[in-house]
Structures are given as C-alpha cells and as structure tokens.
C-alpha positions as CSV (number, residue, x, y, z in Angstrom):
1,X,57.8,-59.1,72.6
2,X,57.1,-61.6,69.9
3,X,56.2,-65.1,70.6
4,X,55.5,-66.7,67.7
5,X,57.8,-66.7,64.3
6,X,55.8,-67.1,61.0
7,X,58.1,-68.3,57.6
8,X,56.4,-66.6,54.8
9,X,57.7,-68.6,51.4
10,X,56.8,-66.4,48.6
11,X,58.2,-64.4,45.5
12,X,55.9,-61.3,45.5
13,X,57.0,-59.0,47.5
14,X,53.3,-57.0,47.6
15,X,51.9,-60.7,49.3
16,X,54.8,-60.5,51.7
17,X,54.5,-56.8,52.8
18,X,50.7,-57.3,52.9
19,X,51.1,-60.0,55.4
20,X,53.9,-58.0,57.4
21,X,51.6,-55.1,57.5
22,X,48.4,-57.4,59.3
23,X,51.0,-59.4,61.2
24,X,49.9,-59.2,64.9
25,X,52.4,-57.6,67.6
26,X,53.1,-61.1,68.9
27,X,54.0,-62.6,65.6
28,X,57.7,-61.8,64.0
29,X,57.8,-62.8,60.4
30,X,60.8,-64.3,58.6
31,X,60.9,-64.4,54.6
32,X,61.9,-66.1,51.7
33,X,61.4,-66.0,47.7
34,X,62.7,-69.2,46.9
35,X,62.6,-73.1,48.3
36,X,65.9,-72.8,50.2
37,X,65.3,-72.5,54.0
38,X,66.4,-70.4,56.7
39,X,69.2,-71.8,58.7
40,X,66.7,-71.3,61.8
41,X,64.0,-72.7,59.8
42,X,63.3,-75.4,62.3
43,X,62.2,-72.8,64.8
44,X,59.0,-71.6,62.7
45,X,55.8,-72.0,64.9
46,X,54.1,-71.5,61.4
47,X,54.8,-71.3,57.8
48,X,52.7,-69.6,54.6
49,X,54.0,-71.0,51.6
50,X,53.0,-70.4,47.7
51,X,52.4,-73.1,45.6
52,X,54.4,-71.4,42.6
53,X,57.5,-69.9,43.4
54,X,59.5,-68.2,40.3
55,X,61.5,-71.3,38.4
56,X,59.1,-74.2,39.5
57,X,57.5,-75.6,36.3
58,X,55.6,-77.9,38.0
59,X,52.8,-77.0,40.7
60,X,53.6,-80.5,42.4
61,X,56.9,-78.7,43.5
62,X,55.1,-77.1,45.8
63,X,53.3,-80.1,48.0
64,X,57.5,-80.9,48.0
65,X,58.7,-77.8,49.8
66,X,55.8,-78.4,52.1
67,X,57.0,-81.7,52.9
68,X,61.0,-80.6,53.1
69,X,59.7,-78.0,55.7
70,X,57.9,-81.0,57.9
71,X,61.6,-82.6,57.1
72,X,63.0,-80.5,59.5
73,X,59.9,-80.0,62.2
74,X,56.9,-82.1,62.1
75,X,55.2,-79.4,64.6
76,X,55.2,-76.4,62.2
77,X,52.1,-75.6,60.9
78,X,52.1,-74.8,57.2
79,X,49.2,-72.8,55.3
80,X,49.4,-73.1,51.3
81,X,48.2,-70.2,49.2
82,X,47.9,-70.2,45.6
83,X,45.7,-68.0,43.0
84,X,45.2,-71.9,41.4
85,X,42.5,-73.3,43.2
86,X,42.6,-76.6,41.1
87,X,41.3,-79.2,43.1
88,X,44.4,-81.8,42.3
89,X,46.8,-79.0,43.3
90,X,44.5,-78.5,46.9
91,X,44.6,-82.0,47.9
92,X,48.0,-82.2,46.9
93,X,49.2,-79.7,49.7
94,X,46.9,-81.2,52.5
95,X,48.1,-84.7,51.5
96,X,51.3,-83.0,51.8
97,X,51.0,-82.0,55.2
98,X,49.6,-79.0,54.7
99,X,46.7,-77.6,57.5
100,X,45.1,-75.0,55.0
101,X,44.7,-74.2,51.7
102,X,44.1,-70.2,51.2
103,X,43.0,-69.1,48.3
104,X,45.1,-65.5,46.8
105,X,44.4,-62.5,46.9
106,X,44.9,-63.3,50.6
107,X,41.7,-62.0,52.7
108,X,43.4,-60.2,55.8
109,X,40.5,-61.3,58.7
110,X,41.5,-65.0,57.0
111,X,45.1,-64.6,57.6
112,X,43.9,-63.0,60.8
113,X,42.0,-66.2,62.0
114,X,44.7,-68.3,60.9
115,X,47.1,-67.1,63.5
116,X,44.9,-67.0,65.9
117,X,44.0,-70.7,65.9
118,X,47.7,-71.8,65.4
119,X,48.5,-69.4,68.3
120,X,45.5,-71.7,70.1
121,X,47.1,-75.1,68.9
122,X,51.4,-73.7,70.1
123,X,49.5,-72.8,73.3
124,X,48.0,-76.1,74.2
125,X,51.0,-77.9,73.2
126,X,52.8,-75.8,75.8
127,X,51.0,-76.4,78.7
128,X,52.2,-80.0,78.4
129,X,55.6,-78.5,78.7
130,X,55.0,-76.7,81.9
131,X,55.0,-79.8,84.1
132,X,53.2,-80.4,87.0
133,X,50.7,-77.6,88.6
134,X,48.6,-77.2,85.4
135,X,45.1,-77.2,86.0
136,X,44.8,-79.1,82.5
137,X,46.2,-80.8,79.9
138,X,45.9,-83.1,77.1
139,X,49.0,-85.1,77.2
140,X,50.0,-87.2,73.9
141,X,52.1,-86.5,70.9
142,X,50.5,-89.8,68.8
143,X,49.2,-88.8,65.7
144,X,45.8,-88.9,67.3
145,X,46.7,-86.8,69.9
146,X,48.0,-84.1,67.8
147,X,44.7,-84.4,65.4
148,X,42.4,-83.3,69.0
149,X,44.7,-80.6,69.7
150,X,44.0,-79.1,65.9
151,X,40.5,-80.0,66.0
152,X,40.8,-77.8,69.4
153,X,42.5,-75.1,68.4
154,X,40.9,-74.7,65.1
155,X,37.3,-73.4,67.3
156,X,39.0,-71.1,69.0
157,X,36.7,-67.8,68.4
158,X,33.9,-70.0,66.5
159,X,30.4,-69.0,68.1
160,X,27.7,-71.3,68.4
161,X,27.7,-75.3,69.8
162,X,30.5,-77.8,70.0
163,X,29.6,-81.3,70.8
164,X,32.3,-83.7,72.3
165,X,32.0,-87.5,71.3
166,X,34.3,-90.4,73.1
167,X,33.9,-93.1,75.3
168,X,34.0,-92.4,78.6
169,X,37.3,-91.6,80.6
170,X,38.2,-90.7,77.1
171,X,39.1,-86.5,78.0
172,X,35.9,-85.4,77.3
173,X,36.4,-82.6,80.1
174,X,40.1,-81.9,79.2
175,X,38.8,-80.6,75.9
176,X,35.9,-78.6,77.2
177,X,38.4,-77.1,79.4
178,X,41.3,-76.3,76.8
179,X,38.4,-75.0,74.4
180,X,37.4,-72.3,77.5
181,X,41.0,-71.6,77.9
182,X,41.4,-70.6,74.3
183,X,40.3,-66.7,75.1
184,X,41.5,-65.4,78.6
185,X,38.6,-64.5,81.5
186,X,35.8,-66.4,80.1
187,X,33.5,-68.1,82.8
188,X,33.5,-71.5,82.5
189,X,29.9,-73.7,83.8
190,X,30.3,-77.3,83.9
191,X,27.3,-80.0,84.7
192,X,26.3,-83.8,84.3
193,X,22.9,-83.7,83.0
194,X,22.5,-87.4,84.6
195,X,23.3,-85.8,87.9
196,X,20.0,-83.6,87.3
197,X,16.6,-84.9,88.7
198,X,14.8,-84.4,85.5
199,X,12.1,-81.6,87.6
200,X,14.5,-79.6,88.5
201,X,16.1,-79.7,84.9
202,X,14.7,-76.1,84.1
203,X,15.8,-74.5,87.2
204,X,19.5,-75.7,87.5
205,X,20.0,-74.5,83.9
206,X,18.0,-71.4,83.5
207,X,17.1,-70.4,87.1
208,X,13.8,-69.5,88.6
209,X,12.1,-66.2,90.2
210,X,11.3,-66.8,94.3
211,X,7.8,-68.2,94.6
212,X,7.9,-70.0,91.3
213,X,7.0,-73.9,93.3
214,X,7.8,-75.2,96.8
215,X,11.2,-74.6,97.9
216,X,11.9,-71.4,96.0
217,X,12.7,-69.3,98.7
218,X,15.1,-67.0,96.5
219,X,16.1,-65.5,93.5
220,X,17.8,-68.5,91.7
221,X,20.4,-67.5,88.4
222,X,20.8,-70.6,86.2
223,X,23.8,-72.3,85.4
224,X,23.3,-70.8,81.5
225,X,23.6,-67.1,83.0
226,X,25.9,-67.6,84.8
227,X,28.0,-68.8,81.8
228,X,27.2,-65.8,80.1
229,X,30.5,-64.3,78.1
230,X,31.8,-67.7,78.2
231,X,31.2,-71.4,78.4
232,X,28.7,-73.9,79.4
233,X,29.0,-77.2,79.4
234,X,26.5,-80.6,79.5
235,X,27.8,-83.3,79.9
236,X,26.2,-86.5,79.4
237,X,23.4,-84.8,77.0
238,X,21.7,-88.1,76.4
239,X,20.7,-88.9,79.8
240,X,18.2,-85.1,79.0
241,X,14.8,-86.3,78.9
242,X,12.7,-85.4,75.3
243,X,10.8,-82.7,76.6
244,X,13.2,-81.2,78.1
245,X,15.3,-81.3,75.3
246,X,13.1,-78.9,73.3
247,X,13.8,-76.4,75.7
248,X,17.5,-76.5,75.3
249,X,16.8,-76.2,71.8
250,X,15.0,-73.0,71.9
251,X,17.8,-71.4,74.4
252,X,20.0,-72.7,71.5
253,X,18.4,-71.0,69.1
254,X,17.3,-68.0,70.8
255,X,20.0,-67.2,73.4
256,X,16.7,-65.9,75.2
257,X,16.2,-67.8,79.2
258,X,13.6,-67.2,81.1
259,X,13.8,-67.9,84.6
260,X,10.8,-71.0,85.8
261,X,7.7,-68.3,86.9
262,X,9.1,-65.1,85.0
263,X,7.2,-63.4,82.8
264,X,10.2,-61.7,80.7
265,X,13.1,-63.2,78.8
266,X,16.5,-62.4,79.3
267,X,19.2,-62.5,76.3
268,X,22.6,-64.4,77.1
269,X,26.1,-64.7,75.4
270,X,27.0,-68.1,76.2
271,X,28.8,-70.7,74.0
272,X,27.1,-74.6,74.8
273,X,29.6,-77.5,74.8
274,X,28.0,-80.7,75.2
275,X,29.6,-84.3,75.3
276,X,28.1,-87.6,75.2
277,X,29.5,-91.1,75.2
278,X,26.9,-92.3,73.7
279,X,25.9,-92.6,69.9
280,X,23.4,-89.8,69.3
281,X,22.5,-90.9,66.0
282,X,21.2,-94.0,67.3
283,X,19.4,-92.7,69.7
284,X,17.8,-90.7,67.4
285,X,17.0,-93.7,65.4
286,X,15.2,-95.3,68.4
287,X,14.0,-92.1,68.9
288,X,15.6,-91.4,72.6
289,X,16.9,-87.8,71.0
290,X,15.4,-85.1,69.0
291,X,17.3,-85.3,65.8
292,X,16.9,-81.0,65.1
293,X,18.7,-80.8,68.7
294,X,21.3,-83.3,67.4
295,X,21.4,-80.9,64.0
296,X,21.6,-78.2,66.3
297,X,24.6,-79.4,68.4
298,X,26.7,-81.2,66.0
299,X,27.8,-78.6,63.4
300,X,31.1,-78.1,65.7
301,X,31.8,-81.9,66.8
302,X,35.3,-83.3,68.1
303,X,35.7,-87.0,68.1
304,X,37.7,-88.1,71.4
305,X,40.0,-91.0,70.1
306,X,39.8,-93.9,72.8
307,X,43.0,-94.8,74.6
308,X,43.1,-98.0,72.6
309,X,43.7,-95.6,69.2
310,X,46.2,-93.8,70.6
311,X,48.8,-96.4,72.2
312,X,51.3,-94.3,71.6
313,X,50.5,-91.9,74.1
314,X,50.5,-94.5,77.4
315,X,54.2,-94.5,78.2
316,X,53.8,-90.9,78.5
317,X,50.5,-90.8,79.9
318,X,51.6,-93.4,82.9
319,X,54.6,-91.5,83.6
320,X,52.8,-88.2,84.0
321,X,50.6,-89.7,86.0
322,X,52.8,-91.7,88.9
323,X,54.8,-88.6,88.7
324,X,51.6,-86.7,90.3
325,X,52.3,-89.2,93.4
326,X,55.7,-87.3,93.7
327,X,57.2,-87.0,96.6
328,X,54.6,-89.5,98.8
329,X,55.8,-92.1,96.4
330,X,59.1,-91.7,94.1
331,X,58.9,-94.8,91.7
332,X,59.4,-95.6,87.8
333,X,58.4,-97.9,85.6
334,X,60.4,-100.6,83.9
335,X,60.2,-101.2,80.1
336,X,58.2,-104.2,80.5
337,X,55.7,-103.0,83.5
338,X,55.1,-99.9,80.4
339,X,54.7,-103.1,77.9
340,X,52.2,-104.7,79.9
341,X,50.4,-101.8,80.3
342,X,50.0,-100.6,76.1
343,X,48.9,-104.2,75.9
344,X,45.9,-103.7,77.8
345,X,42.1,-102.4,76.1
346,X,41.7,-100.0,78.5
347,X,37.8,-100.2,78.6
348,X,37.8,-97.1,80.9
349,X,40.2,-94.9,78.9
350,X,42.8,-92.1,80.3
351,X,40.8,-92.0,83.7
352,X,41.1,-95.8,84.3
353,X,44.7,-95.5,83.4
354,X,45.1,-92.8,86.0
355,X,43.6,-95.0,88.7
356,X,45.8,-97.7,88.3
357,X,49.2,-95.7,88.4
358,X,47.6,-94.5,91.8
359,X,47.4,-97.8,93.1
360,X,50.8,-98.9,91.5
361,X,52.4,-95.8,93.7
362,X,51.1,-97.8,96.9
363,X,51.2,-101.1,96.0
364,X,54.3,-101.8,93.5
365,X,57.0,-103.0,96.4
366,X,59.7,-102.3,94.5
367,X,61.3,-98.4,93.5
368,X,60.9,-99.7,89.8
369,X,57.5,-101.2,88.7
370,X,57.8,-104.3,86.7
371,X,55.8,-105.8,84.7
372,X,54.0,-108.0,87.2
373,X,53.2,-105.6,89.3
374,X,51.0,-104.5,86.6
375,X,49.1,-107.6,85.8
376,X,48.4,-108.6,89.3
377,X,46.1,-105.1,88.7
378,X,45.3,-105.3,85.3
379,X,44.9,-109.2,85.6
380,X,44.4,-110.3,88.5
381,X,43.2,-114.3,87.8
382,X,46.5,-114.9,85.7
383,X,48.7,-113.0,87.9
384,X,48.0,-114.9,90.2
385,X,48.9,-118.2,88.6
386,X,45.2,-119.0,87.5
387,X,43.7,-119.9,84.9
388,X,40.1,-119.4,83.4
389,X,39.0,-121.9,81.5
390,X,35.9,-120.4,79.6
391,X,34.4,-123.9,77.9
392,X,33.0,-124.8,81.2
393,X,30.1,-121.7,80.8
394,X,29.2,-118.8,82.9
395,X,27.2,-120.6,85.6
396,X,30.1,-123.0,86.0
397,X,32.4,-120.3,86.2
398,X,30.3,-118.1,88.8
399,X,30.2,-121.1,91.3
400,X,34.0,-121.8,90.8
401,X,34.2,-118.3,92.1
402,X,31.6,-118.2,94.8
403,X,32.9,-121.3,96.2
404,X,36.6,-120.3,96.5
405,X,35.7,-116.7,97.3
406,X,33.5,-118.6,101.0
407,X,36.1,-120.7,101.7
408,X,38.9,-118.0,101.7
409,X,37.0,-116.1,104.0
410,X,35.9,-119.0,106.2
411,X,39.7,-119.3,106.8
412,X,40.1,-116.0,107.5
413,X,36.8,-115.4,109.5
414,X,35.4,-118.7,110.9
415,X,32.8,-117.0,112.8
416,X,29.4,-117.7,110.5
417,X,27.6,-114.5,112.1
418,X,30.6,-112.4,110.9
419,X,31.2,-113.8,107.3
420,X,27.4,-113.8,106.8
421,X,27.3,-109.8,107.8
422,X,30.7,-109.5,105.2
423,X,29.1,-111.1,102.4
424,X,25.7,-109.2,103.0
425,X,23.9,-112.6,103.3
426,X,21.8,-114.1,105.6
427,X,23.6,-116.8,108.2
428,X,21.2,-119.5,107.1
429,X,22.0,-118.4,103.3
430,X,26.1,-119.2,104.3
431,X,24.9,-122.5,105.8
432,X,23.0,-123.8,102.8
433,X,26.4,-122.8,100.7
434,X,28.7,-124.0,103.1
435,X,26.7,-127.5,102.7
436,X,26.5,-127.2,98.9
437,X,29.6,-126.7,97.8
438,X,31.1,-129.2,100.6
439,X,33.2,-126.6,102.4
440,X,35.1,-126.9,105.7
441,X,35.5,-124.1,108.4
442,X,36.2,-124.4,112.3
443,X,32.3,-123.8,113.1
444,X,32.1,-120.8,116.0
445,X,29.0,-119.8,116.1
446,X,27.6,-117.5,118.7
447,X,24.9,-117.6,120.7
C-alpha cells in the first residue's frame, strides 16, 4: 500500500509515464499538465514540477507555481526539472523554495535517490508525531529545525564519513541516531573518545588477538567490527590524540583493521559518524588535529544549530519534555513560565533544557508553572530578590558570597566540626573566616 503521494506538474506526457514507470511500490503519483492544482494538492508528500509548462512565456513562471504549491503546504518537498539549465532560472527555483534542481532528460537512479531521501526526511518528521515511547527524536518545526532534518535525510544511503558540529547538548547524538535509522537493521556503535584512555585507544576500536599485552586474556572484536553493515560513531573526535589519529585515518581510507598483535587485516563495511563541539579548523591551526583527517571526515558535515538559533522550537521542546514526567507529575506551563524560559541563552542547549523541566516537575508547587518558578532555576540571585552588582569586581563579589554562604549555614549548623566537614575545610580554616568576615554563630564545639 502506498505511503507517499508524489504531484508530478508537467506537459509531456513521455516525462510523466517515465516517472510512473520508476515510481517505487510505496509511492502513488498524481498528475497535472498545467499550473492549476489538484483539489487534494495539500496532501502531496512531494512534488516534480517543470519549469516550462505549455502557455508560460516566461521561465520565472515557474519559481511562481513553486511558491503557490508551498502556498498551500510549507512541508511538500518540491524538485524543479527543466532541459534549461541557465543558472538565473536554477537559483530562481531554490530561491523559490525549491529543494532540487534536476536537470532533463531525467536520470531514473536520480529520481530514484530523490525519493528515497524525501521518504528519509517524511519519516523523521513522523516520529515526532508518534508521541511518547520513541527511542528518538528531533523535535522542532523552526526553520532551523527543518534545515537539520533535510541535511539528515539528504545522506540517507551516502557512503563514506559524516561529521556532526554543534555545541554541546546541542543533539549531536539525536542525529547520529536518526542518520542509522534511515536504512532498517543496521548496527549502530556509539563511543566518547574522551572516555578512552588514550593506550587502549587501538583496542576499544579495532580489537586485539589474546596475548597481544597484559590483560588480553581473550579474543577482543573492536567497536569498528562490530559496526560492520552499519554505523559507528566517535564522539568527541578532538579529545583523539595525534598519533592516534593517523590510524583512524588509514581505517578511513582502507576499511582494512587489524586487531593490536594480528598479523592479517580484516576488511569492514562500516559508515564513521564523528561529532565534535569543538572548532576542528582551529585546532588544526594550532595544530591539535591532523588537517588530511579533518579533509577526510568533513566532506559529509551537519551543522547542529544551538538552542539560542532556534527559539522557536522551546515551547515545544519544554512541553515534550515535562510531558515525559507524565503521570509522576501532571503539570503545564503558563505563557509566561514559556516566556521566561525562550529568554534564556541556554549555554548547555536541548540537554540543559531537559534538566530543568525535570526539576520544574518536582519543584514548581503549583499544577501550572509560572514564570517564577522558572527564574528561581534559571536565575537564582534575582529570583530571589538580589541583586548583583558587578562594578564592585570579582574578588569583591566572591567574598560577598563566601561570607553569606558561612553564615547561612552557621545558622543552620552551629556545630564548627560539622560545617567544617560540609564545606570540605579544615575547622581552624572556618575559624579564621568566621573571624574575618565578623560573623556570629552559637559556638558548640565538641570535644
């Protein structure tokens, strides 16, 4: 049964039997051989459209029927095809809206691929439709959102490596996973290289033979074979020390591993997807990374846009996320607890937004969050009715704190010995504080 519906907007009826004729099972194809729409038009997952339909003088017509299709549903994803392959027409179309330009006579494996990715790009959409229970998602409709999802989609089938670039917290994991998902039973390896002590480097990713050093009781298969027919991915590639680097490099090249003490090679099918949240470049540039492995790793790169370029997407975001606390905690935000929160930089992206709707779920009193139940979180000093006043420098500012921070818990915990073991200083260290900054305290000491 057909799952996707494809517009095809052309007036030669060879171009629009040819594409009926390679038109996958799961496709149905609707036609048309002028600019007026189907009624059901709206309903297109994709549309092919010529750029010169019988009657338009004008090629600029056609960026116009691309545009009065995105009228009626911003999601359909329109491919223009033209035997013109000016460059004026071309821009006009993506400018348009348009995600492709194919040039006629139409290459079947191209129309082929097409599909395939737009297929990739419906389907990661829809798991954001599906609710709770999904192992993964990237949630967002910004415009930003909907850029990573194409980016996505648009690798699925490509061979070779993808690198991932965001700050952290940003969904660097989220894509690798949606990128594995793309092609049904592929393995899927994930590993921080900063979790790696850089010895054992060699032997977590391409295994070693028993007997190869001390401690290698056993046959070990690295994490790269045990990708094989699917994905690996490396996260935190910067923290991978230079000479071990060149050795990723050949396996990148080669597909060829050898285990640490083998004598043979083995050949592997696995596709590397590394992230960093770091900018490689630079660290080529102060030469912390081998610029051929950067050249090697970057010819399929996704940008990761940071929660502060996609605003957009934080109601949405906050919602999914206290909804996950469902049904330990059944709250909602208010308009202005959702304010507060697209207000805030967000310095530790989707992940620290996730964190704080877990502790809004315990520690919001009300059924509705409001707005100051957010900033006590989110700002804590001016929540609470302070004020910093940054003129009077750092050191100023430090002992304000260090001072207030004693003589809170000196009311709380008059016992020297015990507030001494809290703040993980010595007793004679509290005394000389407690004297400096002139504070008072119900002295029980023991002895």
């Amino acid at each position: 049964m057909a799952s996707f519906t494809l517009l095809v907007v052309d007036d030669d009826p060879i171009i629009v039997d040819a594409i009926r004729l390679i038109l996958p099972n799961q496709w149905q194809m609707i036609s048309t051989n002028t600019g007026e729409l189907p009624i059901s038009s709206p309903n297109f997952h994709a549309a092919f459209v010529d750029m010169h339909l019988k009657g338009n003088t004008r090629t600029a017509e056609g960026p116009g029927l691309i545009q009065k299709i995105l009228a009626q549903n911003s999601k359909v994803e329109i491919i223009a095809m033209s035997g013109d392959l000016s460059l004026s027409l071309m821009e006009a179309c993506l400018k348009a809206g348009a995600s492709k330009f194919l040039a006629k006579p139409l290459l079947p494996d191209e129309v082929i691929s097409s599909l395939e990715k737009i297929e990739a790009l419906w389907q990661i959409r829809s798991l954001e439709s599906r609710g709770r229970g999904q192992p993964v998602q990237w949630l967002g409709s910004s415009s930003a959102s909907e850029d990573v999802k194409r980016k996505i989609a648009s690798l699925r089938g490509e061979p070779g490596p993808i690198l991932l670039e965001g700050e952290t917290g940003a969904g660097k994991e989220v894509a690798f996973r949606l990128l594995n998902l793309q092609e049904p039973n592929r393995p899927a390896v994930a590993v921080n290289i900063a979790g790696i002590p850089e010895a054992l480097f060699e032997s977590e990713i391409f295994g070693h033979v028993k007997g190869a050093f001390t401690g290698a009781d056993s046959l070990k298969i690295g994490l790269a074979e045990a990708a094989h027919g699917g994905d690996l991915f490396l996260d935190e590639i910067e923290a991978l020390p230079l000479n071990q680097q060149v050795k990723l490099l050949r396996f990148l090249e080669t597909g060829e591993v050898r285990k640490v003490g083998a004598k043979d090679s083995v050949h592997i099918k696995t596709r590397v997807i590394v992230a960093s949240n770091q900018n490689l470049q630079q660290l080529v540039k102060e030469g912390k990374f081998r610029e051929d492995l950067l050249f090697r790793i970057s010819g399929k790169k996704i940008s990761l846009p940071s929660l502060r370029e996609r605003k957009e997407d934080i109601a949405e975001l906050s919602r999914h996320f206290l909804s996950l606390q469902k049904p330990r905690s059944n709250k909602m935000f208010s308009a202005e607890a959702l304010e507060s929160l697209m207000q805030y930089t967000w310095p530790g992206n989707v992940r620290e937004l996730r964190r704080i709707c877990e502790q809004l779920s315990i520690s919001a009193p009300l059924p509705i969050i409001r707005a100051e139940d957010v900033n006590v979180l989110l700002h804590p000093a001016t929540a609470s009715g302070k004020s910093i006043d940054y003129k009077q420098g750092l050191s100023a500012m430090l002992e304000k704190f260090e001072s207030e921070a004693i003589q809170d818990l000196l009311n709380k915990e008059p016992d020297v010995e015990v507030a001494a073991e809290l703040l993980k200083i010595s007793r004679s260290s509290l005394y000389q504080k407690i004297k400096s900054y002139n504070l008072s305290y119900n002295q029980q000491v023991k002895s």
